[in-house]
C-alpha positions as CSV (number, residue, x, y, z in Angstrom):
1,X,96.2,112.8,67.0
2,X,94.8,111.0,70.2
3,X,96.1,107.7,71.7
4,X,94.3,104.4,72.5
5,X,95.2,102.7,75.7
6,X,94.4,98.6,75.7
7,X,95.0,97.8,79.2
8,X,94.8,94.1,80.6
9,X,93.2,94.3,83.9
10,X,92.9,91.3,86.2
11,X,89.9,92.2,88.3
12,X,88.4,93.3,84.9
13,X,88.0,89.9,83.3
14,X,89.0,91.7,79.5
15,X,90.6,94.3,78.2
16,X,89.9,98.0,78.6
17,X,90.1,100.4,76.0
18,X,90.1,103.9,76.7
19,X,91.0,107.2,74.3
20,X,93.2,109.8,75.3
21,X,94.0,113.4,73.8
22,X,97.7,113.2,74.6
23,X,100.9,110.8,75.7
24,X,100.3,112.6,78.6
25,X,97.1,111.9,79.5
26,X,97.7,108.0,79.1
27,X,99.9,107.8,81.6
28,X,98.0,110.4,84.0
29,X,95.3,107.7,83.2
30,X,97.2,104.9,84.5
31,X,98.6,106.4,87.6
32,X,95.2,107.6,88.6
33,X,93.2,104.4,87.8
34,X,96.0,101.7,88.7
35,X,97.8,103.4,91.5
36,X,95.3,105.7,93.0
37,X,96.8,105.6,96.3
38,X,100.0,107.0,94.8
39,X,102.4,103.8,96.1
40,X,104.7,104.3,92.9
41,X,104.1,108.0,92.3
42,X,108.0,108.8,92.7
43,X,108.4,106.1,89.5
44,X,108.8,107.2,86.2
45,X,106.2,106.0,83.6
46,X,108.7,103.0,82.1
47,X,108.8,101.7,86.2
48,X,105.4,102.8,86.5
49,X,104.0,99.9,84.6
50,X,106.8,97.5,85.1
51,X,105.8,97.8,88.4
52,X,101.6,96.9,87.5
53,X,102.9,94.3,85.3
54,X,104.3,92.7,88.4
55,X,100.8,92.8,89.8
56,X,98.8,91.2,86.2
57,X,98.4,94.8,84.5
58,X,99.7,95.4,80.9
59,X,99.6,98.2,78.7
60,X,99.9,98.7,75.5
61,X,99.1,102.3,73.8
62,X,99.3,103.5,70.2
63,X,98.8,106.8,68.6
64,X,95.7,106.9,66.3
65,X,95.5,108.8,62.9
66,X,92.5,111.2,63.8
């Protein structure tokens, strides 16, 4: 199985799709592209993007039939 991660992203002008391996790796994505600087690294993942809604993020991920 592998995930899909639609993201909207403000300062992209669309959405983003990206392809991840694991549940894991979506939200490593996301803290590493939307919160490089680590600000909400102590959040868990729910807070996380509650958090990046607040500032025009929003994610929505499924799990893909390989």
């Amino acid at each position: 199985m592998a995930w899909e991660l639609t993201t909207a992203d403000p300062s992209a002008g669309g959405p983003v799709v990206t392809r991840h391996a694991t549940y894991d790796e979506v939200i490593d994505h996301i803290r590493a592209t939307y919160d490089p600087g680590g600000y909400y690294a102590d959040e868990g993942s729910g807070s996380l993007q509650n958090y990046l809604h607040g500032e025009g993020y929003e994610f929505d991920y499924r799990e893909l039939d390989n």
